[in-house]
C-alpha positions as CSV (number, residue, x, y, z in Angstrom):
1,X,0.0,0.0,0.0
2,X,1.2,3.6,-0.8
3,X,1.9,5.8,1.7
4,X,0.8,8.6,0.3
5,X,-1.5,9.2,-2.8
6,X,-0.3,12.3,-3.6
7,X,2.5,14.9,-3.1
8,X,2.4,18.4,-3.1
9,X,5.6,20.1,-3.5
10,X,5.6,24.0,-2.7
11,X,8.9,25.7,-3.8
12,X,10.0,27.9,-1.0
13,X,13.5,28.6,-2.1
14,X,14.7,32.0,-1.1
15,X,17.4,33.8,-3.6
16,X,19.1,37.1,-2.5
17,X,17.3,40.4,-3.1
18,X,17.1,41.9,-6.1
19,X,17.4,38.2,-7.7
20,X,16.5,38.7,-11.5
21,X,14.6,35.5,-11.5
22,X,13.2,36.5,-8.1
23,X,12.3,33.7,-5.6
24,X,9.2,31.7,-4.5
25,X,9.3,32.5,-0.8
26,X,9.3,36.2,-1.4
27,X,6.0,35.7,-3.3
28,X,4.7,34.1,-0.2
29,X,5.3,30.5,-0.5
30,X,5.7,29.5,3.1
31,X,1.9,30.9,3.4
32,X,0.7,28.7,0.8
33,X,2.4,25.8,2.5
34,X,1.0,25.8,5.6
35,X,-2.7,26.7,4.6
36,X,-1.9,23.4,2.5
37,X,-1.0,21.5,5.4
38,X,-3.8,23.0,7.3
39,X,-6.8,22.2,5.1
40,X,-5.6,18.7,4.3
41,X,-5.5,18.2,7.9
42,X,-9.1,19.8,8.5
43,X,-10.4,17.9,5.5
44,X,-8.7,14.5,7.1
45,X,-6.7,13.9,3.8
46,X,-2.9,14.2,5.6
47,X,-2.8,10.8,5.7
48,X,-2.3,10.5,2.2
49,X,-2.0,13.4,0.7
50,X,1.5,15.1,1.5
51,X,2.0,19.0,0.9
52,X,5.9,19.2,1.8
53,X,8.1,22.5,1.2
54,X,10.9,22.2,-1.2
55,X,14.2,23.7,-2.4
56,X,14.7,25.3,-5.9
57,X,11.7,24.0,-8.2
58,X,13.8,25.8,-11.1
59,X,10.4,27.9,-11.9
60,X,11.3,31.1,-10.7
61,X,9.7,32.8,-13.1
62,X,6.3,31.2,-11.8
63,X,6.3,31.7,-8.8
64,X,5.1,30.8,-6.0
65,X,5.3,27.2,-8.0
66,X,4.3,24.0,-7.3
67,X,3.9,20.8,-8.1
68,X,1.8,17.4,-7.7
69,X,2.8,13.8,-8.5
70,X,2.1,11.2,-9.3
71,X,0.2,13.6,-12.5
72,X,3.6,16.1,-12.5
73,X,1.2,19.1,-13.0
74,X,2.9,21.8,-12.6
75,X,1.2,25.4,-11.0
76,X,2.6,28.7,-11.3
77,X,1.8,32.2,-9.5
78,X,-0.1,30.5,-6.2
79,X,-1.3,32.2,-3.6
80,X,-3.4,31.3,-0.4
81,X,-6.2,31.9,-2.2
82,X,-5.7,29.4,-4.6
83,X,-5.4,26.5,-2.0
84,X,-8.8,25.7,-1.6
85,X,-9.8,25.4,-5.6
86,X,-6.7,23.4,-6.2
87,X,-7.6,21.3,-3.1
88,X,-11.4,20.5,-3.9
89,X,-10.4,20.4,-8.3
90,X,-7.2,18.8,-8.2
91,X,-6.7,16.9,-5.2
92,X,-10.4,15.7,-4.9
93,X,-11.6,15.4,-7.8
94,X,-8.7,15.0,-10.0
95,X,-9.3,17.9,-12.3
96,X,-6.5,20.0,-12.5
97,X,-6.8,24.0,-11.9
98,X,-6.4,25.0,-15.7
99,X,-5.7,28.8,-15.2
100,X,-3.0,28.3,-12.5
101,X,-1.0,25.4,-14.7
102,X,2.3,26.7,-16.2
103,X,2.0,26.5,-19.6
104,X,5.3,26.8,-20.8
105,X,6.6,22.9,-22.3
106,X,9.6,22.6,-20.2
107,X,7.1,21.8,-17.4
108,X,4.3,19.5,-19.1
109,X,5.3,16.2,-19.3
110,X,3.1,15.6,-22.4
111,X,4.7,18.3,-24.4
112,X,7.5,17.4,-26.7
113,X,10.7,18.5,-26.1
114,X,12.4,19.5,-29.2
């Protein structure tokens, strides 16, 4: 049995100021985290859904970004806000937040890489 059927990865790297590609936690990312961890607790879905903080997601640009496997969909410019639609849509009900995902190829995994 999996431990957990889904993980949540919030980028809360910080870069120095001034940073041209700027930096997640700056944006707030340590915010979205634990509003994340909150609601999956009040929800009762931390047991197997995981929202963890991470280093460098190397999507700067897009920040606060995130990401959740197994799918790899990738979200870009979160805020707290956002938490609860990409809880109930995503999470859920497996239907990914559309106008939050980061549309660029290098982060869809169904896109070709050329």
């Amino acid at each position: 049995m999996k431990r957990f059927n889904k993980h949540i990865f919030i980028c809360e790297n910080k870069r120095p100021e001034g940073h041209p590609r700027g930096c997640c936690f700056e944006k707030g990312s340590a915010d979205v985290r634990e509003h994340f961890k909150i609601r999956l607790k009040e929800l009762g879905l931390n047991a197997e859904i995981r929202a963890n903080g991470a280093g460098c997601l190397d999507a700067c640009e897009f920040g606060v970004a995130i990401v959740i496997y197994p799918e790899q969909i990738w979200y870009g410019a979160v805020t707290k806000n956002d938490v609860e639609e990409i809880i109930q849509s995503h999470i859920i009900n497996d239907k990914p937040v559309e106008r939050l995902k980061i549309t660029h190829p290098r982060y869809n995994k169904d896109a070709s890489q050329d």
